[in-house]
C-alpha positions as CSV (number, residue, x, y, z in Angstrom):
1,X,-19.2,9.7,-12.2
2,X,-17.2,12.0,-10.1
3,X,-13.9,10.5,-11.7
4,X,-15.2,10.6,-15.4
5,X,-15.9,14.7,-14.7
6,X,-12.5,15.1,-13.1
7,X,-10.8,13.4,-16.0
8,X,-13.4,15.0,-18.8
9,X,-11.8,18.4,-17.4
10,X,-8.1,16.9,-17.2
11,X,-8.5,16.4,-20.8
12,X,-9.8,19.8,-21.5
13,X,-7.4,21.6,-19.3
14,X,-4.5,19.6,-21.5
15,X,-6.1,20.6,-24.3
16,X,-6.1,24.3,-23.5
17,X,-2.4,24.2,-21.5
18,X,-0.8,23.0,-25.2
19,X,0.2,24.8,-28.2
20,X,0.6,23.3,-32.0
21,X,3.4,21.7,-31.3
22,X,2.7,20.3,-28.0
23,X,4.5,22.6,-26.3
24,X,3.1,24.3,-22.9
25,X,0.9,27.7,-24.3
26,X,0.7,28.7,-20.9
27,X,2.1,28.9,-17.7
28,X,0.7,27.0,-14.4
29,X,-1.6,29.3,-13.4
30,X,0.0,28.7,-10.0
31,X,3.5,28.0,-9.2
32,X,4.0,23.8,-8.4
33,X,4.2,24.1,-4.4
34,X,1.5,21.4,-4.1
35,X,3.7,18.6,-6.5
36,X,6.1,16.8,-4.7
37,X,8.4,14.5,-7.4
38,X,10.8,12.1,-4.8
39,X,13.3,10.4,-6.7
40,X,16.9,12.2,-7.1
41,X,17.3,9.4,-10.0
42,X,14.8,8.9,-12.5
43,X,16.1,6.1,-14.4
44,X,13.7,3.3,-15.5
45,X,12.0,1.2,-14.3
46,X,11.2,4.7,-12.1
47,X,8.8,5.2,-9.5
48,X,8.0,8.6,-8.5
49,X,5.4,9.3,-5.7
50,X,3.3,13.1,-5.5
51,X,1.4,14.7,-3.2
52,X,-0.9,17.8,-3.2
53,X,-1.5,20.3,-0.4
54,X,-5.4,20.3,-0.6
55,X,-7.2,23.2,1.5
56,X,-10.5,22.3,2.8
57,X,-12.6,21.4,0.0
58,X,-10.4,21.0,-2.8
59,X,-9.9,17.5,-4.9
60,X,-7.2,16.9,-6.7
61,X,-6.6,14.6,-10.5
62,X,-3.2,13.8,-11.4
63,X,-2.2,12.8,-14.7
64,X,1.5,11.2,-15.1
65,X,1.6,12.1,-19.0
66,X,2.1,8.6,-19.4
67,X,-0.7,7.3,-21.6
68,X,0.7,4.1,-22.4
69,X,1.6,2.9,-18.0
70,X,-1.0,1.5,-15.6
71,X,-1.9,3.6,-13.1
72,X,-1.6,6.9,-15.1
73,X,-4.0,8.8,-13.8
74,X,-5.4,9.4,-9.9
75,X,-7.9,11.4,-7.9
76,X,-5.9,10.6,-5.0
77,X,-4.4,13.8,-3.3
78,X,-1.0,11.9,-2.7
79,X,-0.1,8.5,-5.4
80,X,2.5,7.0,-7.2
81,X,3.3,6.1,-10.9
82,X,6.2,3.7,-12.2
83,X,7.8,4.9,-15.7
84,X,9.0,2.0,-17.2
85,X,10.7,3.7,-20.3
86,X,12.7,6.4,-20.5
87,X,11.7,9.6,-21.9
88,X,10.6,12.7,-21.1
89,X,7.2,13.5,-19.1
90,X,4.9,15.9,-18.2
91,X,3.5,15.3,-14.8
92,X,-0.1,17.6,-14.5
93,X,-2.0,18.3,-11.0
94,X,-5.4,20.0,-11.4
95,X,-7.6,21.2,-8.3
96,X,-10.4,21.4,-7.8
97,X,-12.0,23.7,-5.4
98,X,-16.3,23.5,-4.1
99,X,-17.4,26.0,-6.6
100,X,-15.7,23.8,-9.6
101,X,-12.9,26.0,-10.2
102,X,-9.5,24.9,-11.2
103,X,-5.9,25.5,-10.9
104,X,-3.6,23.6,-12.8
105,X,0.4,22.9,-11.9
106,X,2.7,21.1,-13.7
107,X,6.3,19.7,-13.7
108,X,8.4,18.4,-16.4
109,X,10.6,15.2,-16.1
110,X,13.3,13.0,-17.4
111,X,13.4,9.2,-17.0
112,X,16.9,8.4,-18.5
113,X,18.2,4.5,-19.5
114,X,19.1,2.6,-17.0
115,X,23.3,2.0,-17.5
116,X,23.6,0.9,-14.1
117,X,26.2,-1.5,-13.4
118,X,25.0,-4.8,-13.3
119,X,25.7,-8.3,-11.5
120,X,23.9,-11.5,-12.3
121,X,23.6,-14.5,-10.3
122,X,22.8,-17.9,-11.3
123,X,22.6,-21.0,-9.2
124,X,25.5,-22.8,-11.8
125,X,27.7,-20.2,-10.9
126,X,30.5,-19.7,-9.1
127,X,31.0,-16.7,-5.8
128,X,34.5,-16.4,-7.2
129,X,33.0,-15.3,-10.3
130,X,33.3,-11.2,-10.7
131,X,29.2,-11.4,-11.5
132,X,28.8,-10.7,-15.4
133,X,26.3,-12.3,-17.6
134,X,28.9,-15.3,-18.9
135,X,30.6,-15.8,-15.2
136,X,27.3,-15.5,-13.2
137,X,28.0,-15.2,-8.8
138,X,26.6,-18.8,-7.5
139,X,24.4,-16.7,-4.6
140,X,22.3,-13.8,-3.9
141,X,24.4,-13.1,-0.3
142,X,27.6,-12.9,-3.2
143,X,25.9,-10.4,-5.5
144,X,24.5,-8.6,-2.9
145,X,28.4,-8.0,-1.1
146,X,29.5,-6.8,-4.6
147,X,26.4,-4.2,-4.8
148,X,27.3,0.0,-4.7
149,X,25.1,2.6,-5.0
150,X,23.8,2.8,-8.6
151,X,23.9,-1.3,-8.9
152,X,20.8,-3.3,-10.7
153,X,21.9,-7.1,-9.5
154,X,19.9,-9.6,-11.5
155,X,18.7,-13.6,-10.4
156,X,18.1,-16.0,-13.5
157,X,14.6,-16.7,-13.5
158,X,13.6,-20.7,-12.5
159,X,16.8,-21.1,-10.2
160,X,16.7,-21.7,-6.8
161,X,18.7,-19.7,-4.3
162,X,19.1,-21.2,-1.0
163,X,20.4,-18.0,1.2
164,X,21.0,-18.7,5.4
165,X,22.1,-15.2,6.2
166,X,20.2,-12.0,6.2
167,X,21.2,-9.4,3.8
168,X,21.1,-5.7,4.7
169,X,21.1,-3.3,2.1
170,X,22.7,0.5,3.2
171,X,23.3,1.1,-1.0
172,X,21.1,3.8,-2.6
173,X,19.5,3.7,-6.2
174,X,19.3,-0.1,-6.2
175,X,17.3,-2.4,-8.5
176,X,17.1,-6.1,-7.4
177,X,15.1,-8.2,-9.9
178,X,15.1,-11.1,-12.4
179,X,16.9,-12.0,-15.7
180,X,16.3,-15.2,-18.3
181,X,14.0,-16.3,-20.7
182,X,11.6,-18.2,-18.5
183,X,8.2,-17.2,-17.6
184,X,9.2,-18.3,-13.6
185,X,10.4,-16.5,-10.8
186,X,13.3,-16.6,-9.5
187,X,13.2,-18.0,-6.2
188,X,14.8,-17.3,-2.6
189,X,14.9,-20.0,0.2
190,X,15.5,-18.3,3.3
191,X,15.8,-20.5,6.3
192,X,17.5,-17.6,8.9
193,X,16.3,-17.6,12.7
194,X,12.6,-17.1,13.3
195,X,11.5,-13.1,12.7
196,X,14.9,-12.7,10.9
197,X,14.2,-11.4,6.5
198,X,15.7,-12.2,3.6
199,X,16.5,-8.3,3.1
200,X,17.0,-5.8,5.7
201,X,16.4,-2.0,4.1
202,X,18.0,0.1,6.8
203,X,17.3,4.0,7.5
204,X,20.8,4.9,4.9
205,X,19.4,3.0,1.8
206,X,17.0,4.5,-0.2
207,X,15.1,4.5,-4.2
208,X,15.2,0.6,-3.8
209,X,13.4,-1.5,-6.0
210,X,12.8,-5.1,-5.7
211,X,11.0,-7.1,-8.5
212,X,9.9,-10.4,-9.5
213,X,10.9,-12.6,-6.8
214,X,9.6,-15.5,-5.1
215,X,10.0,-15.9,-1.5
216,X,9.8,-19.4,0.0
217,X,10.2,-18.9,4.1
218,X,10.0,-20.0,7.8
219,X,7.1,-19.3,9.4
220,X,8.0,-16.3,11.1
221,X,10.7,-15.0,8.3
222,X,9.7,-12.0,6.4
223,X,11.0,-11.4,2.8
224,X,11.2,-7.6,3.7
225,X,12.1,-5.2,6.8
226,X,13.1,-2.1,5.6
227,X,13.2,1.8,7.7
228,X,14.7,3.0,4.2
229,X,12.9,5.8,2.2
230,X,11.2,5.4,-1.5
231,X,11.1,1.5,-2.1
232,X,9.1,-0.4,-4.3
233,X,8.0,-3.9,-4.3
234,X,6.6,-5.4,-7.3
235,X,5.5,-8.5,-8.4
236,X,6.4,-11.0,-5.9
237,X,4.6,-13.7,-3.8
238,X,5.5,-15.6,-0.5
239,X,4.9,-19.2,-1.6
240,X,5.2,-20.8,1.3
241,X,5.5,-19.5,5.0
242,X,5.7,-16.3,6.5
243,X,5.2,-12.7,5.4
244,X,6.2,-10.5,2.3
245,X,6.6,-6.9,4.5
246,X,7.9,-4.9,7.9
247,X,8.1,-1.2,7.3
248,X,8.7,0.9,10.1
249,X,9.7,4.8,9.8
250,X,9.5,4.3,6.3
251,X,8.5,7.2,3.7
252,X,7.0,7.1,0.3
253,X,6.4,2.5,-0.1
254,X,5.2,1.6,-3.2
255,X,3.8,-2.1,-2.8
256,X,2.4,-3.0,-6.6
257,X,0.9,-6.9,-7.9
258,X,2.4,-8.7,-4.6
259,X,1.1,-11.6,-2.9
260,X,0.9,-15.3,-1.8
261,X,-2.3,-17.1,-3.2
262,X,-1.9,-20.2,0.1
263,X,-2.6,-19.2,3.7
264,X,0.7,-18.7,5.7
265,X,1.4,-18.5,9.2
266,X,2.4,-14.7,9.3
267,X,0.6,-11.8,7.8
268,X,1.2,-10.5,4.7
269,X,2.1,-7.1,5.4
270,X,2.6,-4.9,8.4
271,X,3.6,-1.5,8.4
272,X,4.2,0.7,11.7
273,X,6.5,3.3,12.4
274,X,7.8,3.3,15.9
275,X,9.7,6.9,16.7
276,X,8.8,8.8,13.6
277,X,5.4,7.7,11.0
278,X,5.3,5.3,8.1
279,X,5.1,8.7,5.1
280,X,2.3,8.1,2.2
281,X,2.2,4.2,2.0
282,X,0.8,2.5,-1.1
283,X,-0.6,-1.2,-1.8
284,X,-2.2,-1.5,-4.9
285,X,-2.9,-4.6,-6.5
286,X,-2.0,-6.6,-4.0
287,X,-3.6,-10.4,-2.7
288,X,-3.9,-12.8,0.4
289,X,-5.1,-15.9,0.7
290,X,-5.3,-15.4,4.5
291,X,-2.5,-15.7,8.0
292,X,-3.0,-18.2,10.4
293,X,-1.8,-16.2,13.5
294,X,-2.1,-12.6,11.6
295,X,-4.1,-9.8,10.1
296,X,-3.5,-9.9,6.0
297,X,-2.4,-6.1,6.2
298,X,-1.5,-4.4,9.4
299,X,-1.0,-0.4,9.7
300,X,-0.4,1.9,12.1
301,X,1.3,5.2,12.8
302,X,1.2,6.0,9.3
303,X,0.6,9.5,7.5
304,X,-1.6,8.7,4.1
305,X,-2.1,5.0,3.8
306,X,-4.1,3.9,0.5
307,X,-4.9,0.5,-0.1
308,X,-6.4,0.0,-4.4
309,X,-7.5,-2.6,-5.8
310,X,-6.4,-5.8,-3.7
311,X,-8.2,-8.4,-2.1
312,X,-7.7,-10.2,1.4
313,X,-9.0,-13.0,2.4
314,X,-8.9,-13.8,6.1
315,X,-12.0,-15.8,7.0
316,X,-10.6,-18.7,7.9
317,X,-7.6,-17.7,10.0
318,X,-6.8,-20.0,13.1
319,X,-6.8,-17.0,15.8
320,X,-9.8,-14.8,14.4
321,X,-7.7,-12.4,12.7
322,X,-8.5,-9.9,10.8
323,X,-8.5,-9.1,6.7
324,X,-7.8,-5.5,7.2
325,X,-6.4,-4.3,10.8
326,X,-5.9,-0.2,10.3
327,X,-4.8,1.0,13.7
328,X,-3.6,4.4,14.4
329,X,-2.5,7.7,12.3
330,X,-4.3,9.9,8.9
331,X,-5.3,9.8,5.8
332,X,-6.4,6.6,5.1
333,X,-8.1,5.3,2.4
334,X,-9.6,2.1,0.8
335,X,-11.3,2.1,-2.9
336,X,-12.2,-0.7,-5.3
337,X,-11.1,-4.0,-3.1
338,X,-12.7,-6.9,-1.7
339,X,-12.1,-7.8,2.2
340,X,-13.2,-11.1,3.4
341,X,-13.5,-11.6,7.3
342,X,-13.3,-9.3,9.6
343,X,-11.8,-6.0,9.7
344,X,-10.6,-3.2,12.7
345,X,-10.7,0.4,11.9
346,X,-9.0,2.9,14.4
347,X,-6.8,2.1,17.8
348,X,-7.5,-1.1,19.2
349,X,-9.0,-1.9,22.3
350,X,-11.0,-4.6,24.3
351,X,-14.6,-4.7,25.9
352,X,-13.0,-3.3,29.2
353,X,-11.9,-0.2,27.4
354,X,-8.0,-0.7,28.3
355,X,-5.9,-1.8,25.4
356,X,-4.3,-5.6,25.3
357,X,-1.1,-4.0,26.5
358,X,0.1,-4.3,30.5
359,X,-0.7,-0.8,32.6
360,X,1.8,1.3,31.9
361,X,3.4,4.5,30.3
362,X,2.8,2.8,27.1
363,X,-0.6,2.3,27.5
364,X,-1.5,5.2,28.7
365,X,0.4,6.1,25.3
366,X,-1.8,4.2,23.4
367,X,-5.0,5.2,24.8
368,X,-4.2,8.6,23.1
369,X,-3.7,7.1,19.6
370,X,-6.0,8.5,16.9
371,X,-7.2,7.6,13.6
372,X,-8.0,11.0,11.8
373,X,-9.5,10.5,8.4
374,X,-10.8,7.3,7.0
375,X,-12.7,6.9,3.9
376,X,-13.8,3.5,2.4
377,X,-15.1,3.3,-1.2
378,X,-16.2,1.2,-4.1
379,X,-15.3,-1.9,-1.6
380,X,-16.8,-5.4,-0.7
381,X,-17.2,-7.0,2.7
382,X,-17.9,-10.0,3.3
383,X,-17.8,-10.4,7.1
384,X,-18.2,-7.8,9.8
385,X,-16.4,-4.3,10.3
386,X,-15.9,-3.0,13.3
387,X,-15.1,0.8,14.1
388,X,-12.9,1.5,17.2
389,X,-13.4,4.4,19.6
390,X,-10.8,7.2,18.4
391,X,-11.6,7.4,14.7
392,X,-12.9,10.5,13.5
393,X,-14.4,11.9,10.6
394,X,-15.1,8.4,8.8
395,X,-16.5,7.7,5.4
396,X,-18.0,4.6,4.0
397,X,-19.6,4.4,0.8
398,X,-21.0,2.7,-2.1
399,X,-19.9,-0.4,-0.9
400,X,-21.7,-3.2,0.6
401,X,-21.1,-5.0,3.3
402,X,-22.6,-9.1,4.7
403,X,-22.7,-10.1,8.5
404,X,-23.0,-13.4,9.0
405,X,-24.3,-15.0,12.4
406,X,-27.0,-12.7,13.4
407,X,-24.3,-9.9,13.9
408,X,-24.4,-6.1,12.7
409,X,-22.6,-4.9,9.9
410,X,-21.1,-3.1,11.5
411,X,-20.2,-2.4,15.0
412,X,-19.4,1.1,16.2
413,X,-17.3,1.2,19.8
414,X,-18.0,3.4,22.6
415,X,-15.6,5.8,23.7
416,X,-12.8,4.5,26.0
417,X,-10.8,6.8,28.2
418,X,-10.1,10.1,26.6
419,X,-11.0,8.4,23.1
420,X,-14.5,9.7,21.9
421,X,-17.0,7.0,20.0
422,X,-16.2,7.2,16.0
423,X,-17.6,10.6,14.2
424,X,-18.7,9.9,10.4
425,X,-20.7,8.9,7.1
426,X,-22.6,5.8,5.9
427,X,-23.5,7.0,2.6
428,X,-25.1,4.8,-0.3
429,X,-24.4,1.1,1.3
430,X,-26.4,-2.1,0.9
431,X,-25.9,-4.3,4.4
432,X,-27.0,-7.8,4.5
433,X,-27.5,-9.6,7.7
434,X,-29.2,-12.7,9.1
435,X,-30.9,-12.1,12.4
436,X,-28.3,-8.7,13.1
437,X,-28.8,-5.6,11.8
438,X,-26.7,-2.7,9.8
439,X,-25.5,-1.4,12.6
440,X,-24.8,-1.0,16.3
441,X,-23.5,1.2,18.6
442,X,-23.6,4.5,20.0
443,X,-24.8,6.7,16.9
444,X,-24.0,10.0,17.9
445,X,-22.2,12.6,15.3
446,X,-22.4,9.5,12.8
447,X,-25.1,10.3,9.7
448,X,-26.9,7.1,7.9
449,X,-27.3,8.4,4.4
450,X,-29.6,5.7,2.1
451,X,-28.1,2.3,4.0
452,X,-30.2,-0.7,2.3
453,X,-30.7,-4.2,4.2
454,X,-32.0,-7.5,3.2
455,X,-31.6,-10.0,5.6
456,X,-32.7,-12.6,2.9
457,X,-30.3,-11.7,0.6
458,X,-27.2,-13.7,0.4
459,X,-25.5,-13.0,-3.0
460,X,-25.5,-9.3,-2.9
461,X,-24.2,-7.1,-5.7
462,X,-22.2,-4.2,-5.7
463,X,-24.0,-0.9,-6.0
């Protein structure tokens, strides 16, 4: 309901900002601190990522002026849209304050054509070939070594590409996708040492975009690592072995439809920043079938993590892993996805109270890791949750949530060390349990608003 008011007054607010002609009657009532557009290329396929500074109380709606691209619209006070045609848009940021009052801010744009230079690679061609459409490069390592900045290199969909060396991309404004007639994939055979990926992103590449690929891998390879800046990875799977994503000191990610539908041995994507923070990280749409040896989606020291719309399935994973493991940082949030097994919210730590690292300056580090700001909604659970000493101001709601086992719902940790217990809201939930209950813990500066059990109840629905 909230979302159909904030859009009812986007739509009114349009209305009102618009002359005859559809140009803007008005100014923004504000100037456009709060919108943040990243690119310094906007040519299509273009992803551009926002954010709004919020003060206490205020909610933001974006509208992209896009009408006719998923994803056009978000309550979200940091998101990102992909513009895949060129043209000219009107980006529109209204706020909303406690007493319903508004401010709108705006911000015209241009996605231009994309007359990149091209290079396309086809498995009957030839690395002598100089990469055009008729004299295709044999291999991706080939096309990849005749890549500049402002390059779109292109794989014929259905081949095969059987690549032994990593590649590592330092080019900026790159596309890297798929060409071809056929409904397939192209596919990438990567068979590097173990915990080596197919592309390396380093910390001088940036506005990368990677599309339409299919990775088939070692166990421990990854199709990703990347510390670059404004990437986007869309519409590829891991068919077979490892993981599709590393990000460390990475800012403004854009993960969109990715996946692998079989359980592999690696997870399927970890983020975590090691000297500075992953920056406003994004998985939407995204899928697991489960990891053997890892969580699904991993993430810590990260500023504004939002995970839309995907669904991870970890129930069956050989070491107990977890569906969702979100570790240290801000900002996090979780809406409208589905989360089977288990899943760890805030810094991870043991029944002793230390952390699984030896004693040491870094644990000591890590006992002072925080989760600030967590809110859950519109989700599924089907398998426990538990909440780890050092996240604060949580919020979990209209959701539901099943324990199996005789175990709680969920499980709130104590505090360990100079970590205080977990500080929050359970607000509108159903939690089913067999022998368990809701939840357990210390329960101190956490509020149970309207939690509904039924321990005989095994096919829940959502609220």
């Amino acid at each position: 309901m909230t979302n159909l008011i904030f859009l009812a007054a986007a739509i009114l607010f349009s209305m009102l900002g618009h002359g005859a002609k559809g140009e803007p009657a008005t100014s923004p009532t504000t100037a456009p601190a709060s919108l943040v557009v990243i690119p310094s290329r906007l040519i299509a396929p273009a992803t551009v990522h926002v954010a709004a500074n919020l003060s206490a109380g205020e909610t933001a709606w974006w509208d992209f002026g896009d009408s006719a691209g998923a994803y056009n619209t978000s309550p979200q006070s940091f998101y990102a849209h992909i513009y895949e045609k060129p043209g000219i848009y009107r980006i529109q940021l209204f706020v909303f304050d406690s007493r319903g009052a508004t401010r709108l801010e705006t911000r015209e744009i241009t996605v231009s054509t994309d007359r990149r230079r091209v290079i396309y690679a086809a498995t009957n061609g030839a690395d002598s070939s100089p990469g055009t459409i008729d004299q295709p490069v044999q291999t991706l390592n080939r096309a990849m070594q005749l890549c500049g900045d402002d390059t779109v290199v292109l794989l014929r969909r259905g081949d095969r590409f059987a690549e032994r060396r990593q590649i590592t991309v330092t080019q900026s404004n790159i596309r890297i996708g798929t060409y071809g007639d056929t409904n397939k994939r192209a596919l990438i055979h990567f068979r590097d040492a173990d915990w080596k990926t197919v592309f390396l992103l380093t910390e001088k590449a940036s506005e990368i975009l990677i599309e339409d690929l299919s990775f088939d891998l070692r166990s421990k390879n990854f199709a990703v690592e990347m510390t670059a800046s404004q990437t986007t990875i869309r519409n590829c799977d891991v068919a077979t072995g490892g993981g599709l994503l590393v990000a460390k000191n990475a800012a403004h990610l854009l993960v969109d439809n990715c996946g692998h539908s079989r359980e592999t041995d690696r997870g399927f994507l970890y983020a975590g920043g090691v000297h500075v923070p992953n920056i406003n990280f994004i998985v939407r749409r995204c899928w697991s079938a489960g990891s053997k040896y890892e969580h699904c989606l991993r993430v810590h020291n990260t500023r504004g993590l939002l995970v839309q719309d995907c669904v991870f399935d970890n129930a069956n994973s050989a070491q107990g892993k977890q569906s969702l493991n979100l570790r240290d940082g801000r900002d996090f949030y979780v809406i409208n996805s589905k989360l089977i097994g288990p899943c760890v919210f805030g810094p991870l730590a043991d029944k002793a109270g230390g952390l699984y690292d030896p004693p040491g300056a870094e644990r000591e580090r890590k006992l002072n890791l925080r989760l600030d700001g967590l809110t859950v909604s519109n989700c599924s659970f089907d398998g426990y949750a538990i909440i780890e000493a050092g996240l604060i101001d949580f919020l979990f709601q209209d959701s539901y949530i099943k324990a199996k086992n005789g175990g709680a719902c969920f499980q709130l940790q104590p505090a360990y060390g100079p970590r205080k217990p977990p500080t929050g809201i359970f607000r509108r939930l159903g939690a089913f349990y067999d022998g368990g209950k809701a939840v357990s813990g210390p329960m101190k500066n956490v509020v149970m608003d309207k939690i509904t059990g039924n321990a005989r109840d095994t096919t829940p629905q959502k609220q």
